[in-house]
LUMSEDREN-830098 format. One record per residue: x, y, z of N, C-alpha, C in turn; residue in three letters. Coordinates in steps of 0.1 Angstrom, whole numbers, padded with zeros to 4 digits, always signed. Atoms other than C-alpha are relative to their C-alpha. Last residue first. Example, Ala and Ser with C-alpha at 12.3 -4.5 7.8 and 13.67 -1.06 7.14 Angstrom:
BEGIN
-0009-0011+0000+0137-0011+0071-0008+0011+0008SER+0009-0012+0000+0123-0045+0078+0009+0012+0000ALA
//
This chain:
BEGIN
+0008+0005+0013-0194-0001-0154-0009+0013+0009UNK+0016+0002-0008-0165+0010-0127-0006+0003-0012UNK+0009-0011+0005-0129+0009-0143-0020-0009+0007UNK+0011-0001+0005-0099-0016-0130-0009+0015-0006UNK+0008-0013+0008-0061-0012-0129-0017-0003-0008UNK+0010-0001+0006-0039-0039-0115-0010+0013-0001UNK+0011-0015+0003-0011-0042-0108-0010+0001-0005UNK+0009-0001+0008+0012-0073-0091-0009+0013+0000UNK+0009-0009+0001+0043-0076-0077-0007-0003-0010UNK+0006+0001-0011+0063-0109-0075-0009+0014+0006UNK+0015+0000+0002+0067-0117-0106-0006+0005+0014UNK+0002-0003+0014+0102-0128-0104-0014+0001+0005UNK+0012+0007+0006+0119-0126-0069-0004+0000-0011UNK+0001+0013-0010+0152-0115-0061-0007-0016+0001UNK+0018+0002-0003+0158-0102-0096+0005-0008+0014UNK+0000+0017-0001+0195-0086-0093-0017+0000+0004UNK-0001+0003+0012+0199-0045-0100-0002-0019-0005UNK-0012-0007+0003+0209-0034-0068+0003-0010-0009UNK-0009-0007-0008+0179-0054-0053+0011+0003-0006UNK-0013+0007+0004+0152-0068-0075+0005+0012+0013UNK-0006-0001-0014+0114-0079-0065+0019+0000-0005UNK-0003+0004-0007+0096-0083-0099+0007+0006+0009UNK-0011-0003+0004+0069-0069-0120+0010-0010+0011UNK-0010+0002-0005+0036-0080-0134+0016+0007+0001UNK-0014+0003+0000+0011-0064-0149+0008-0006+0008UNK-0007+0009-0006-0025-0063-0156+0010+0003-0002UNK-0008+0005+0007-0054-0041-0177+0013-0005+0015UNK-0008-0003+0006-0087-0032-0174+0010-0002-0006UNK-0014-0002-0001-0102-0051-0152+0001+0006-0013UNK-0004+0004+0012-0140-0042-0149+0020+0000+0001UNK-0013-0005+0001-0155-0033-0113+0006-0011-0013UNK+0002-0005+0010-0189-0039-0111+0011+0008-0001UNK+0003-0017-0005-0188-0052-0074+0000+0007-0014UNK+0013+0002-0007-0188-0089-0088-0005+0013+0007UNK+0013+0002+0009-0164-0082-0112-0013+0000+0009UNK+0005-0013+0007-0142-0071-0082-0013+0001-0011UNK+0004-0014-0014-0143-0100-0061-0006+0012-0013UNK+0012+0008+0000-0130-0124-0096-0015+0014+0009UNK+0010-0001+0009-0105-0098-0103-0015-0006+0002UNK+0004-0018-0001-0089-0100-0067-0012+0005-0011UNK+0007+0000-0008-0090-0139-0070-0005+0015+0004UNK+0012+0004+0005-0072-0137-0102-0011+0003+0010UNK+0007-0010+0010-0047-0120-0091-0015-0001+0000UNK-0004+0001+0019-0040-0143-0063-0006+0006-0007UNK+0010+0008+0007-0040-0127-0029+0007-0004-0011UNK-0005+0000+0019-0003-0121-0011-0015-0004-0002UNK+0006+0008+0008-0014-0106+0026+0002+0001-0014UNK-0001+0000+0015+0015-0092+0047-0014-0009-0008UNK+0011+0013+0007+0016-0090+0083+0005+0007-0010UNK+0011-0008+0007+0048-0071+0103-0011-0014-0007UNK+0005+0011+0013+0068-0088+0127-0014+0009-0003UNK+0023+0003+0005+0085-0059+0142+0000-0011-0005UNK+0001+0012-0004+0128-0062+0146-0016-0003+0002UNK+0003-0004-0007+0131-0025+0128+0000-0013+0009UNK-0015-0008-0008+0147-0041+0102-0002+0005+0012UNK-0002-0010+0011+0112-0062+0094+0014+0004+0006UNK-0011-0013-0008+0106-0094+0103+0006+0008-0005UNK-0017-0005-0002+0082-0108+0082+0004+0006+0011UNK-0005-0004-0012+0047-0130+0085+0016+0010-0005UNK-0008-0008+0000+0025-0132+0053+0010+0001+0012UNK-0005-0005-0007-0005-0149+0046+0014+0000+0003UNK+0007-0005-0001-0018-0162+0013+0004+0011+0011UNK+0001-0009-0008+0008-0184+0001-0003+0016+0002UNK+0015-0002-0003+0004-0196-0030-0001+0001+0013UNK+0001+0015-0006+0039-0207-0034-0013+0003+0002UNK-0007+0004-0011+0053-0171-0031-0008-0019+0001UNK-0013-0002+0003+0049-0158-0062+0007-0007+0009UNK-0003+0007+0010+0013-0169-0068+0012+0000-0001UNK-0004+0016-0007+0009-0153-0037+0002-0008-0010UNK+0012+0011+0007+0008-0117-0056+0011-0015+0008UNK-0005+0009-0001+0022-0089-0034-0005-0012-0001UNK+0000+0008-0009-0001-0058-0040+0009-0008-0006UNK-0013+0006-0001-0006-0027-0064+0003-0009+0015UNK-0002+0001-0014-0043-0011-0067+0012-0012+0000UNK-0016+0009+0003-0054+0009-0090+0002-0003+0015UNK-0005+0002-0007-0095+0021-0098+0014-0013+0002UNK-0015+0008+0001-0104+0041-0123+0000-0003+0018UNK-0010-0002-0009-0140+0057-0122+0012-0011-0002UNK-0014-0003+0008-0162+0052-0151+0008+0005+0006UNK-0005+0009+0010-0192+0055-0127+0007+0003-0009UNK+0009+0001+0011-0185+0072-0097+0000-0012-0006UNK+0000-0007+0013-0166+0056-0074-0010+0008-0007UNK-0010-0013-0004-0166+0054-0030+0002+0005-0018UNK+0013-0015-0003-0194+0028-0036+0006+0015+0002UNK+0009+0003+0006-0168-0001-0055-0010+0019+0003UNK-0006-0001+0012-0139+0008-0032-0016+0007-0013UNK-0002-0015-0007-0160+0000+0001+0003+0010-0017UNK+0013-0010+0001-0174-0025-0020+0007+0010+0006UNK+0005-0002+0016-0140-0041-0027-0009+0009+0001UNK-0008-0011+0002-0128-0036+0011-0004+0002-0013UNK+0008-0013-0010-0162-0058+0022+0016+0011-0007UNK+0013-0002+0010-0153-0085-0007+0001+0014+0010UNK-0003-0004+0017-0112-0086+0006-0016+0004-0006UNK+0001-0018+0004-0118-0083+0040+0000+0003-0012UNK+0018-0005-0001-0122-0123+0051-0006+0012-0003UNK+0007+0008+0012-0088-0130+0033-0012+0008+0004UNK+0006+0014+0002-0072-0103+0055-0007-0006-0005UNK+0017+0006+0000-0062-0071+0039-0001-0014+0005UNK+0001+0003-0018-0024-0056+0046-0016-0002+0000UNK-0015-0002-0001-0008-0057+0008-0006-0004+0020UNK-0002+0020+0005-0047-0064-0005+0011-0003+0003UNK+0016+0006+0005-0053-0024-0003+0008-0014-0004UNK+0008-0004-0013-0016-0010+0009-0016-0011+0000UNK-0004+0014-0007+0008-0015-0020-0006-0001+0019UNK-0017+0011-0001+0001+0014-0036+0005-0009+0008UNK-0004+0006-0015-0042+0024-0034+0017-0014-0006UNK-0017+0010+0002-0052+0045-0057+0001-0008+0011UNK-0008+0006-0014-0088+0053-0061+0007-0003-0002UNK-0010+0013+0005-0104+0074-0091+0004-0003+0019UNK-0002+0004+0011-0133+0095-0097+0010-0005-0004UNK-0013-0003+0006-0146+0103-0066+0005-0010-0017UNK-0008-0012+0004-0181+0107-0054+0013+0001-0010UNK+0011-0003+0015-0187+0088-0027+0008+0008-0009UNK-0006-0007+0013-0167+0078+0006-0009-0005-0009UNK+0008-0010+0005-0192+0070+0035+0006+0006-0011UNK+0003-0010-0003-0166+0054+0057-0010+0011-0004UNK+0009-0009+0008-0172+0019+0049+0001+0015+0007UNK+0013-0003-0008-0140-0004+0065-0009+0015-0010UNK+0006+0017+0003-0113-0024+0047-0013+0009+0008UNK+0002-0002+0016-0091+0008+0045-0013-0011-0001UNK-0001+0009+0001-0093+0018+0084-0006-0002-0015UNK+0009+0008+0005-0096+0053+0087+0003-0014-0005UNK-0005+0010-0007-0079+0084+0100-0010-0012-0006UNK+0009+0010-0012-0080+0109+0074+0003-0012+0004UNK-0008+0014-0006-0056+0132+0055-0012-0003+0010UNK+0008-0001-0008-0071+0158+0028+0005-0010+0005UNK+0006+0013-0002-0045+0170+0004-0012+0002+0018UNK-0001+0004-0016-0045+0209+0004-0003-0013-0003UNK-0006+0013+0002-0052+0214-0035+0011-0003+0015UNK+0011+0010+0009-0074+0247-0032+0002-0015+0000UNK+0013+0006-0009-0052+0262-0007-0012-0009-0004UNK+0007-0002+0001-0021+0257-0030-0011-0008+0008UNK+0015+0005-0006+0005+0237-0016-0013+0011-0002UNK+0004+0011+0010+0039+0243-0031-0012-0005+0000UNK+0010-0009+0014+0040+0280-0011+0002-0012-0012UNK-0005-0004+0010+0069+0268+0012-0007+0006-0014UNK-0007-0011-0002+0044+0269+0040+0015+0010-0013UNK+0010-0017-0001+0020+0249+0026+0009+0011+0001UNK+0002+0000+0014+0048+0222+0020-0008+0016-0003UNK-0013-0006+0009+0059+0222+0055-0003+0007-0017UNK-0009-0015-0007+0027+0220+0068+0012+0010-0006UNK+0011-0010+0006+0015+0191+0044+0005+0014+0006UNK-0008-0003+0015+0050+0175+0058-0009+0009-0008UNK-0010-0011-0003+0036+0179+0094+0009+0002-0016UNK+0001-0014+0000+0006+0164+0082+0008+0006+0004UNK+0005-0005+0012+0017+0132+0067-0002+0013+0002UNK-0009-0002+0008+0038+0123+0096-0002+0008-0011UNK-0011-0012-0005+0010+0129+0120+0010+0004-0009UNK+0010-0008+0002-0008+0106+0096+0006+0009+0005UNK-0004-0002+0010+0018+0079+0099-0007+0011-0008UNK-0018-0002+0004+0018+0076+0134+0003+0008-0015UNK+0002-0013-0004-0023+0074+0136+0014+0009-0002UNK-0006-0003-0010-0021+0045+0113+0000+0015+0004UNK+0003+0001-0012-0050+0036+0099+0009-0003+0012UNK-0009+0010-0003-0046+0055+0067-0007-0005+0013UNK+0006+0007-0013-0069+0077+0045+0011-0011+0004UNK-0008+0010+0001-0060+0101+0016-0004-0004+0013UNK+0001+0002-0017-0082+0129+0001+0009-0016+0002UNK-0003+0015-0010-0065+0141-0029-0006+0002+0012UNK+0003-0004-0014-0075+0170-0054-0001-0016+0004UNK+0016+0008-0007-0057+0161-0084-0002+0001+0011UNK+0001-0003-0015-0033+0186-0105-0011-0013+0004UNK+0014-0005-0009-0023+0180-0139+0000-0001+0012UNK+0005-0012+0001+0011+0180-0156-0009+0007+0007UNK+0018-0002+0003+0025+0147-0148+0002+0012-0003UNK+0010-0002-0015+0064+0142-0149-0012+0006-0005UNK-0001-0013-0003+0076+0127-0183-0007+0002+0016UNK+0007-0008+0001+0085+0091-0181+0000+0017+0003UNK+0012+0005+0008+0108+0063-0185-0010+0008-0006UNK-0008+0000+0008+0139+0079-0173-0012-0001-0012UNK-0008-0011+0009+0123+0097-0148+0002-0002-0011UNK+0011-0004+0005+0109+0064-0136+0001+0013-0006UNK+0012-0007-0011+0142+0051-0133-0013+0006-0005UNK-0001-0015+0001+0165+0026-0155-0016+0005+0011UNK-0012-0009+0008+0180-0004-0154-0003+0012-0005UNK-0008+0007+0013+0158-0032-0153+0010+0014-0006UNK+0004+0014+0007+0136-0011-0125+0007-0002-0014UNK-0005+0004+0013+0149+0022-0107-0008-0014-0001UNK-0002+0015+0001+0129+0043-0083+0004-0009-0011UNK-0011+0008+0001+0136+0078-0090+0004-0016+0001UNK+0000+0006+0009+0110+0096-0097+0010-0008-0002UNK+0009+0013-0011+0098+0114-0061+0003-0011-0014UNK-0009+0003-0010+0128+0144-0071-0012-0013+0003UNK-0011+0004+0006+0111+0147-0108+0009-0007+0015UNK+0006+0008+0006+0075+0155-0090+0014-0009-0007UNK+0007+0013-0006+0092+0181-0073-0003-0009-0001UNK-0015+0005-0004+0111+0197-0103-0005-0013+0014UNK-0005+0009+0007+0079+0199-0121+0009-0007+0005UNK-0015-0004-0002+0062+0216-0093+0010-0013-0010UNK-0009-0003+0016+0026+0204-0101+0011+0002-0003UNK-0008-0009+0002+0016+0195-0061+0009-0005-0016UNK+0006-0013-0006-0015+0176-0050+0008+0009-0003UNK+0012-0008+0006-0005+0143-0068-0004+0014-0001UNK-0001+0001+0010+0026+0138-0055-0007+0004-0009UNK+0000-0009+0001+0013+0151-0023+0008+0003-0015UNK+0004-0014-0001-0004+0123-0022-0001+0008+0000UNK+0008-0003+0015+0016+0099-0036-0008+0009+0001UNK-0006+0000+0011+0042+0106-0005-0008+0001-0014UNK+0001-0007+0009+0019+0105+0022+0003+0007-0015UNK-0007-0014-0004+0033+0095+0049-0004+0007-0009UNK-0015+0002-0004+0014+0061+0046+0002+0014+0003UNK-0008-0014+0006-0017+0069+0022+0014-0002+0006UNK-0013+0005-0006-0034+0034+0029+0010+0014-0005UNK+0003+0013-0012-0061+0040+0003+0011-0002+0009UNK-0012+0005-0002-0058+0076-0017-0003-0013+0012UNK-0002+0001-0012-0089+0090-0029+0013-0010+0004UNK-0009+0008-0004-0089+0113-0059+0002-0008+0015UNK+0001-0001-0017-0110+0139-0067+0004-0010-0004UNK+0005+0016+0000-0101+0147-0108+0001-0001+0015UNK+0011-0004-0015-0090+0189-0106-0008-0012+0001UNK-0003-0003-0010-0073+0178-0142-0012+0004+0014UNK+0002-0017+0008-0086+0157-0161+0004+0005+0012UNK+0006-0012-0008-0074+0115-0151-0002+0015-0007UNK+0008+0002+0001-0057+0094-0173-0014+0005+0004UNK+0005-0006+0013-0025+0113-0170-0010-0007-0009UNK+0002-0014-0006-0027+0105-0131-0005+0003-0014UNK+0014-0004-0006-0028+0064-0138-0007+0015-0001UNK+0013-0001+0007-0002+0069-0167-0016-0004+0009UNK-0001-0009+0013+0021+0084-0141-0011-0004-0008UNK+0008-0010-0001+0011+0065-0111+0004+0011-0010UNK+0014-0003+0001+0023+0033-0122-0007+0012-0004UNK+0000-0010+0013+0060+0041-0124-0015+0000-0003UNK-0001+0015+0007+0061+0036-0082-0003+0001-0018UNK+0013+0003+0004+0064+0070-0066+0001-0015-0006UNK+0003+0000+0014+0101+0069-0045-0016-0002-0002UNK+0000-0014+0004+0109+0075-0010-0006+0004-0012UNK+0013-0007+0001+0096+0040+0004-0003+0017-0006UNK+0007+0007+0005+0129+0020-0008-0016+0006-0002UNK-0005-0005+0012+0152+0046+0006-0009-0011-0009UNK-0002+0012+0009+0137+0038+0042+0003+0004-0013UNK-0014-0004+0006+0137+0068+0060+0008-0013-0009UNK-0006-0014+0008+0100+0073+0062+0015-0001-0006UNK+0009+0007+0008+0094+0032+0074+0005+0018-0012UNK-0007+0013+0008+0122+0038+0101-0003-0004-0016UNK-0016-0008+0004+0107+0068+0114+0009-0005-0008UNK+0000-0011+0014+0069+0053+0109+0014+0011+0000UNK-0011+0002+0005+0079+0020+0134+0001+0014-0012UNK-0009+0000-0013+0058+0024+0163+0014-0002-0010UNK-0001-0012-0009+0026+0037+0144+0014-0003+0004UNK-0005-0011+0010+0034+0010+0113+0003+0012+0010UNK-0010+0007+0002+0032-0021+0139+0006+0016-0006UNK-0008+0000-0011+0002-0007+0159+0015+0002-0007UNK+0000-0012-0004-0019-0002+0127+0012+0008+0011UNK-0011-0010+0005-0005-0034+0113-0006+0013+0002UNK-0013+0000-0004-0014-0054+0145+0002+0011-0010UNK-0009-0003-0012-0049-0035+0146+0015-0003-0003UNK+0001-0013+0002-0058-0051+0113+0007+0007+0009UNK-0009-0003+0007-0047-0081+0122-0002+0014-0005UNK-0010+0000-0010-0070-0081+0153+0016+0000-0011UNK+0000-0012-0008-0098-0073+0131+0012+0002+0010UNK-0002-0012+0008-0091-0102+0113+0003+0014-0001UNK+0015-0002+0006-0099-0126+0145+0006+0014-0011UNK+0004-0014-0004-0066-0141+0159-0010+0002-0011UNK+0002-0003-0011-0055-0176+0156-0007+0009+0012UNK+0016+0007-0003-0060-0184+0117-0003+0002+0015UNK+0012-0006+0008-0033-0159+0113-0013-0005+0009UNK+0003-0011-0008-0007-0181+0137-0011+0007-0005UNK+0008+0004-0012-0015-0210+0118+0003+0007+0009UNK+0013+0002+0006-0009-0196+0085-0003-0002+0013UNK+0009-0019+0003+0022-0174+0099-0015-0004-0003UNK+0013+0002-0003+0037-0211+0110-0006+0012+0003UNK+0008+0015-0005+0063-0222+0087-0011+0003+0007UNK+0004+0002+0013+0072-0188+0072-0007-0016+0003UNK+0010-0005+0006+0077-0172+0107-0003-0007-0012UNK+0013+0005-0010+0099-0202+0120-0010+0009-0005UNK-0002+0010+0006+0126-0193+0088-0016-0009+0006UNK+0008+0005+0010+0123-0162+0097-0007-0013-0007UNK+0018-0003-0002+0131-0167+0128-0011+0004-0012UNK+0006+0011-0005+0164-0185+0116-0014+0004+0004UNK+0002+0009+0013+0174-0159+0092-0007-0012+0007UNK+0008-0004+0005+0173-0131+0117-0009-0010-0008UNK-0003-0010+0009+0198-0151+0142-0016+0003-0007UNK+0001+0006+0010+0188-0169+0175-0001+0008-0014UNK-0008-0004+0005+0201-0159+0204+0000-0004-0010UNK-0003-0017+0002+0172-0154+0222+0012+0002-0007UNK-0012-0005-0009+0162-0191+0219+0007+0018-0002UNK-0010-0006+0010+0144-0206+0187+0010+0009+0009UNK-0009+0008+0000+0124-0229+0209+0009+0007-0003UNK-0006-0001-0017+0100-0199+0219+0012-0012-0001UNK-0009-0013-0003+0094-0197+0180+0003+0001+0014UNK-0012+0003+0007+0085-0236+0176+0009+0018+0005UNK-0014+0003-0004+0064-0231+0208+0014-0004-0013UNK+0005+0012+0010+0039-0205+0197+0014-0009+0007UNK+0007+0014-0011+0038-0182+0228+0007-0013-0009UNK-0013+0003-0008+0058-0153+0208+0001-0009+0007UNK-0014-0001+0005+0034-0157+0176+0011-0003+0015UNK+0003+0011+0010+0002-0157+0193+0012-0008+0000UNK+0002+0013-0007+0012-0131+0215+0001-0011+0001UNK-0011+0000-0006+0025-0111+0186+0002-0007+0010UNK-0006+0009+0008-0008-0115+0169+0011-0001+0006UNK+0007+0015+0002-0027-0104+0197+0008-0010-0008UNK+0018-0001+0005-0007-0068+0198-0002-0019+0005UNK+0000+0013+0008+0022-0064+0224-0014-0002-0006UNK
//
């Protein structure tokens, strides 16, 4: 059980809610008191939970038909880029964009295109990339890194993994300085500002910030609070029965941060939250796409 779960299962509105209390009702107590659970545990200890949360759930999180797909983003991110562009991947997960990246296989690249939005898929919308990009990718779940490299394996082995373009998988806390330099673009899908606490957001910027060249691209896709009521923190129960964290910043507040690390926005979008073709939510993704001065 992490800190936050403690927190959380002590609290007495959720201990009133009785063990036979449906999904809809604990959520109902997560959304009431995620702010004042948060504020209970030291940042660092949210970190941890979603380290713990992702390790114990990455079978569930893999076979999710929701996480299978690239997002349409990373198409004109990639064909922005020259080819052999270093690349570092924030929150890599299992690795999916990363080997998206690391392998040209047209047909491959076409089977990770399928997430639909207003009625049609990213296939539909776009050609698959051309270029190659040497990926290193970093997570801080140890679960989901394992996962990553038994697929690298596989991949190598089928002769889609040139030895040159071997992604690089490291263990690493995203909000923390490892010494990355150098690279010429950072992704980070719904990872970077998706599981940051408030007090992480300038320290994960610089991280970002010293990890570019200059004229480096950096993208980074999160769940804007502006959608949810300006609500900052996050509680869900996931399928698995986990309570996962979530941080929504407001756009703006991301931009602000970054200007101040010499990170220039670019350009913005919104999308929203639909399921089998119905908006759930409106707006409730946000993208953004800076460049280092």
């Amino acid at each position: 059980m992490t800190k936050l779960e403690k927190v959380i299962f002590e609290h007495p509105k959720y201990k009133a809610l009785g063990a036979g209390a449906s999904k809809g009702e604990q959520q109902a107590v997560l959304d009431e008191i995620a702010e004042e659970a948060v504020r209970q545990v030291a940042p660092e200890d949210l970190s941890a939970h979603v380290a713990e949360v992702y390790d114990m759930t990455v079978g569930e999180y893999a076979a999710n038909p929701h996480t299978a797909d690239v997002i349409d983003e990373l198409i004109p991110f990639m064909e922005a880029l020259p080819n052999n562009a270093k690349v570092l991947d924030l929150g890599c997960g299992t690795g999916r964009d990363a080997f998206f990246m690391s392998i040209s296989d047209e047909n491959f690249r076409k089977s990770l295109m399928n997430r639909s939005s207003h009625g049609k898929t990213t296939c539909e919308k776009y050609a698959a990339p051309s270029n190659i990009l040497k990926v290193y990718a970093a997570d801080s779940s140890k679960e989901m890194l394992k996962s990553a490299l038994t697929k690298k394996i596989e991949l190598y082995e089928k002769g889609m993994l040139p030895s040159f373009y071997l992604p690089y998988f490291l263990e690493n806390d995203m909000h923390s300085d490892s010494g990355f330099s150098g690279f010429d673009a950072v992704w980070s899908c719904t990872a970077l500002f998706t599981h940051t606490p408030k007090e992480f957001i300038s320290q994960s910027i610089q991280v970002v910030a010293k990890a570019l060249k200059p004229g480096g691209l950096f993208f980074a896709s999160y769940t804007s609070g502006l959608a949810d009521g300006g609500r900052y923190d996050k509680l869900l129960l996931s399928s698995t029965g986990r309570i996962k964290y979530f941080s929504q910043p407001d756009p703006s507040q991301i931009a602000a941060a970054a200007g101040l690390n010499g990170l220039l926005l670019v350009s913005e979008s919104l999308s929203d939250l639909e399921a089998k073709g119905r908006v759930i939510k409106k707006d409730l993704f946000v993208s953004q796409l800076y460049r280092k001065t």
